[in-house]
C-alpha positions in Angstrom: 110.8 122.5 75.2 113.4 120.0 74.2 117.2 121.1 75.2 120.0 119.3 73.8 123.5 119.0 75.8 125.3 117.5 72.9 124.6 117.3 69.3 122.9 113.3 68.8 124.0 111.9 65.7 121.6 111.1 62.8 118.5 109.6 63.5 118.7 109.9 67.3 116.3 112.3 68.8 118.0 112.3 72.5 115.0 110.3 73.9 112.0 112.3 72.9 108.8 110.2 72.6 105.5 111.0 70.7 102.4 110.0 73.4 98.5 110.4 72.0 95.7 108.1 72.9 94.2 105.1 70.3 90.8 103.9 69.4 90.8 100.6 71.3 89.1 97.3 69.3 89.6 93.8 68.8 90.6 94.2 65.5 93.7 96.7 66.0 94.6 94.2 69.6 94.8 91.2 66.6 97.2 93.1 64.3 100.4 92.7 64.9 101.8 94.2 61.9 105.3 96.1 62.2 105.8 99.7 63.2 108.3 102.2 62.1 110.7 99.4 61.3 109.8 97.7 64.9 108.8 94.2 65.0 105.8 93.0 67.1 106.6 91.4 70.5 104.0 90.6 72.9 100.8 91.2 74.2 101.0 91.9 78.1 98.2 91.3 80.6 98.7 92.2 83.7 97.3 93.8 86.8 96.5 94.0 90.9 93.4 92.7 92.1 92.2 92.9 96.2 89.6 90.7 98.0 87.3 91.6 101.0 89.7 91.4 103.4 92.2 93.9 101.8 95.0 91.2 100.5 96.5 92.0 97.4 97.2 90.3 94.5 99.1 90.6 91.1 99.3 89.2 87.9 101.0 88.8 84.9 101.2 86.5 82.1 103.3 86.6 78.5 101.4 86.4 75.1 104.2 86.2 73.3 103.9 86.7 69.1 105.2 83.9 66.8 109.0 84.3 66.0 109.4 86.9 68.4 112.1 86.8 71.4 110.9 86.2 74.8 111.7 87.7 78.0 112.1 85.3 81.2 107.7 86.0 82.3 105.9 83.2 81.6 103.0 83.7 84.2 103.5 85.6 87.5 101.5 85.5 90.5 102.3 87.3 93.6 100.0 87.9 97.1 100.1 89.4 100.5 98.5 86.1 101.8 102.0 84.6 101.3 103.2 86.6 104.7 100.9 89.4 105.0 103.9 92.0 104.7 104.0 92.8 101.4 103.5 91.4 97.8 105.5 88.1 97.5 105.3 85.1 94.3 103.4 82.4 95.4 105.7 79.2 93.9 103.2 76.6 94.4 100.2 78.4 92.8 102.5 79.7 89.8 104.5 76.2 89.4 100.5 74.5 88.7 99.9 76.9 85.8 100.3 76.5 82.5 103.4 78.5 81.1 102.7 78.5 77.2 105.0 80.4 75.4 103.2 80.7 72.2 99.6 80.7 72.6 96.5 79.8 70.5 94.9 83.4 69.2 92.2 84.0 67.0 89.8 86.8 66.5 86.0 86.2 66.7 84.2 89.1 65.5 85.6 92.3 67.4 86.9 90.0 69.9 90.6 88.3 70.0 91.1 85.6 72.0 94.3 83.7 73.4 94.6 80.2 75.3 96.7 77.5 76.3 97.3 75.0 74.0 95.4 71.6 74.1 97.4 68.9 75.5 99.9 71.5 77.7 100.7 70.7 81.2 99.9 72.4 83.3 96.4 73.9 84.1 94.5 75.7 81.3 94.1 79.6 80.9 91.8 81.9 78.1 92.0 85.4 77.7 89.4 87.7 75.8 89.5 91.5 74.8 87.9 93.9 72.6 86.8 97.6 72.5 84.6 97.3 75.0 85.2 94.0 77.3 87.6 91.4 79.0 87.9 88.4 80.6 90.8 86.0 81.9 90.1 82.2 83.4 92.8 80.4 84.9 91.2 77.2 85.5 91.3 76.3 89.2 92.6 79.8 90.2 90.6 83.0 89.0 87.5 84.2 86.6 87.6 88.0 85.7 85.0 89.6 83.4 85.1 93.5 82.9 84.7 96.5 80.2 87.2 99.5 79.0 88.2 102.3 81.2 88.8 105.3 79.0 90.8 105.2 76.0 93.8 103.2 74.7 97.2 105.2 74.7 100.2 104.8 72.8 103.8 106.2 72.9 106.7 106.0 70.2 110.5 106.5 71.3 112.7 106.8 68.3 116.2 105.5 68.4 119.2 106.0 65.5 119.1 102.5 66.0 116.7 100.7 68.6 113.3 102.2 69.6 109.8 101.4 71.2 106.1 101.1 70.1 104.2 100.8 73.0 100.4 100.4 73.4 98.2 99.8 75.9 94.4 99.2 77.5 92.9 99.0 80.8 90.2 97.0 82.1 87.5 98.2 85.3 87.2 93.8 86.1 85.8 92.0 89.0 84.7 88.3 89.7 86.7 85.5 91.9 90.1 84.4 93.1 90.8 81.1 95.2 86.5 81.4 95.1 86.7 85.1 97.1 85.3 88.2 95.2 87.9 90.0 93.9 88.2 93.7 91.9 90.8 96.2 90.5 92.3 97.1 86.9 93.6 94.7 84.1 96.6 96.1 81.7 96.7 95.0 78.5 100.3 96.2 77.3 101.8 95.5 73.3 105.2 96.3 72.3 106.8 96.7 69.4 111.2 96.8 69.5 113.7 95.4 67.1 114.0 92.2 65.5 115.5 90.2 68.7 114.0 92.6 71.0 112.7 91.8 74.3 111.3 94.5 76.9 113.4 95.0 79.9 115.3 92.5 78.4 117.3 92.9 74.9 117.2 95.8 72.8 115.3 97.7 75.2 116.3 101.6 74.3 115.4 102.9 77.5 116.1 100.0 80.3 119.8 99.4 78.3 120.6 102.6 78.4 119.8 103.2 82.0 117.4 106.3 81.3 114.3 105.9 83.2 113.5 107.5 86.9 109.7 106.7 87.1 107.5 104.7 84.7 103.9 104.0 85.9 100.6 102.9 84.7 97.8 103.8 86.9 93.6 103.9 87.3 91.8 104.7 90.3 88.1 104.0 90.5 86.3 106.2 93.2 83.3 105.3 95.7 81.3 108.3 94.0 82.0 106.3 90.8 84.4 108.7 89.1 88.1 107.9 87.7 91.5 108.7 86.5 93.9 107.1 85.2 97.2 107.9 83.1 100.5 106.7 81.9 104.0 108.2 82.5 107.5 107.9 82.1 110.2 110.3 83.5 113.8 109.9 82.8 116.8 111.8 81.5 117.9 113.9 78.4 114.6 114.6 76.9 112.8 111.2 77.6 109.3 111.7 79.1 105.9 111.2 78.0 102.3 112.2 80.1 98.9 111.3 78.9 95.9 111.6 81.7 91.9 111.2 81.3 89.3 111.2 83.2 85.2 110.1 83.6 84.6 114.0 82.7 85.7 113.0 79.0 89.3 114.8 79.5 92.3 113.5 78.1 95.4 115.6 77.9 99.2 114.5 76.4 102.1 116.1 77.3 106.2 116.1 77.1 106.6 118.1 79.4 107.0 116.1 82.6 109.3 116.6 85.9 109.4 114.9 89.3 111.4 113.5 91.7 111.6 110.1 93.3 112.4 109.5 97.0 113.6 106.2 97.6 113.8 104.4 101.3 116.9 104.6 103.0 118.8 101.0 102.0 116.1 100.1 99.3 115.2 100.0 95.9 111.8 100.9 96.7 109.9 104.3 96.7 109.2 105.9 100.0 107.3 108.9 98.1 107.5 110.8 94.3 105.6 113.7 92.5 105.5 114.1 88.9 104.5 118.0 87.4 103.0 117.9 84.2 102.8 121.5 82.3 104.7 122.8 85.5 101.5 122.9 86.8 99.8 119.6 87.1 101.1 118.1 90.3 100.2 114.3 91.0 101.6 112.2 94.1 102.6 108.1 94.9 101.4 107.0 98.2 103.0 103.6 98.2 101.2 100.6 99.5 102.9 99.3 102.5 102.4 95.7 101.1 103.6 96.8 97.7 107.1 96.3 97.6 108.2 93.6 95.1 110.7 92.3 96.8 111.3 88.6 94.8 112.6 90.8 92.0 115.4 92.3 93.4 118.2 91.1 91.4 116.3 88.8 89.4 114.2 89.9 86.6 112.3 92.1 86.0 115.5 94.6 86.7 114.1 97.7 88.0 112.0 97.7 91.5 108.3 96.8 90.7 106.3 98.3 93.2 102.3 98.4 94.1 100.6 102.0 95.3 98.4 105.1 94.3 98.6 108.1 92.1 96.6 110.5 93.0 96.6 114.4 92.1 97.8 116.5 95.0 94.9 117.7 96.7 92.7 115.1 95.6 90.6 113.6 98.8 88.5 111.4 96.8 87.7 108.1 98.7 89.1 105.4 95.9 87.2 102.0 95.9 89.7 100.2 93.7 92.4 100.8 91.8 95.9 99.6 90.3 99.4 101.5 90.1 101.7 98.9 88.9 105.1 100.5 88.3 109.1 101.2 88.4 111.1 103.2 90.0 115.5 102.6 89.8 117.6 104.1 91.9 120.9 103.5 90.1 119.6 105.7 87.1 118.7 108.1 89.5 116.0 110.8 91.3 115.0 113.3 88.3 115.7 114.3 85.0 119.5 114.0 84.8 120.0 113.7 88.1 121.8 110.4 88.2 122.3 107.7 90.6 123.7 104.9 92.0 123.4 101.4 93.1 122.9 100.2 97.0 
């Protein structure tokens, strides 16, 4: 239940967000028509793939909309091969890439599509999605093909006045990196924020305001073949958001969300955190030991980005891949408004 320590003024709901899933199709990832007074930003693929021998790597790359404000990503790409301690940026493979700011797009039946533009330097990308499938070429660097896993979700914070519209997909993909198989989970993130808006960047209403403890986006495929994955976000006066699902058809959203994060002694990184959804459900991080971020630190993006597992306590599933790409910040602190401080 919401619980208010001072009276917000009009049109500010002290952080209280509205979380339910959405149909996912081509169509709806094309339109990028306002919401609630929020203009359309980017689209956001991004994700953690691992080879045969165990080395991690992860993604990202900007779509960003036409007139819209840009944050610094461009592309990102990041790997354990660069020291086999933990996820670094790889300069030389990101500096060869193509960093196109505003992309081609067009929709082909259900399917939208985004490229480089002909003539850029740099080498060439395409990226496909749609209800059902996606795929993403860098030319000379990786070829992933895959199909939805679950449904979409979609949170709305209101602000009196900034707020956030965010949406997003995931992708089961496989296929080949530097010409080794390669498999995990593909995000496909949109966001909606005010005109000049830029997430984790300008008019962000939850980064600026220092209100977030935890924020994760997570899937975990199983060797049996089963899955989970969900979306959450933990922070201070009434800000949180929970929606979970499952191979078994069950989805469930909630508000109600506590936890705690544990950070390592001198770090920005987490050393463990549980979340308890309903006061009931209790999930757990197990932090990859190569998943630290560590290129970063204060760079952008601001908060600690960090590579691991979610997995409900208890659970002693064997995972065969998986993704749980998220944040954790110290300075704003270890649980609902408990705050913190920097290093």
């Amino acid at each position: 239940m919401p619980t208010f320590s001072k009276i917000p003024n009009r049109g500010d709901f002290a952080f209280q967000c509205l979380v339910a899933p959405q149909k996912v199709s081509g169509a709806k990832l094309a339109d990028t028509r306002d919401h609630y007074g929020l203009k359309f930003t980017k689209h956001m693929p991004f994700g953690t793939l691992r080879d045969d021998e165990g080395h991690m790597y992860s993604l990202a790359r900007a779509l960003n909309s036409p007139g819209s404000t840009p944050n610094p990503t461009k592309f990102l790409f990041l790997s354990t091969r660069m020291n086999d301690e933990t996820l670094r940026l790889d300069p030389e493979t990101m500096a060869g890439r193509a960093t196109t700011m505003f992309p081609e797009r067009w929709l082909d039946g259900d399917t939208v599509w985004w490229s480089s533009l002909e003539g850029e330097e740099g080498a060439g990308w395409q990226l496909s999605a749609s209800g059902d499938a996606f795929s993403w070429r860098e030319d000379g660097l990786l070829d992933l093909k895959g199909s939805l896993l679950g449904n979409g979700t979609q949170f709305y914070i209101p602000g009196e006045e900034w707020g956030t519209f965010y949406v997003s997909q995931l992708y089961d993909v496989q296929g080949q990196l530097n010409g080794r198989p390669v498999k995990g989970v593909i995000c496909l993130d949109q966001v909606w924020l005010p005109e000049g808006g830029a997430i984790h960047f300008a008019k962000d209403i939850v980064v600026e305001n220092k209100m977030h403890v935890l924020w994760w986006t997570f899937a975990t495929v199983y060797k049996d073949g089963s899955w989970d994955m969900g979306s959450f976000m933990l922070g201070h006066d009434n800000l949180g958001y929970a929606i979970f699902q499952n191979d078994k058809g069950e989805l469930h959203c909630s508000t109600d969300i506590e936890g705690l994060a544990i950070h390592k002694d001198g770090s920005y990184f987490l050393d463990s955190a549980k979340i308890i959804i309903d006061g009931k459900d209790e999930w757990e991080f197990l932090p990859d030991p190569k998943g630290d971020m560590v290129d970063f630190v204060g760079g952008f993006p601001i908060t600690a980005q960090q590579e691991g597992r979610w997995r409900r306590v208890g659970d002693t599933r064997e995972p065969d891949h998986w993704i749980a790409w998220g944040e954790s910040d110290r300075r704003n602190g270890t649980a609902r408004n408990i705050r913190g401080k920097d290093l």
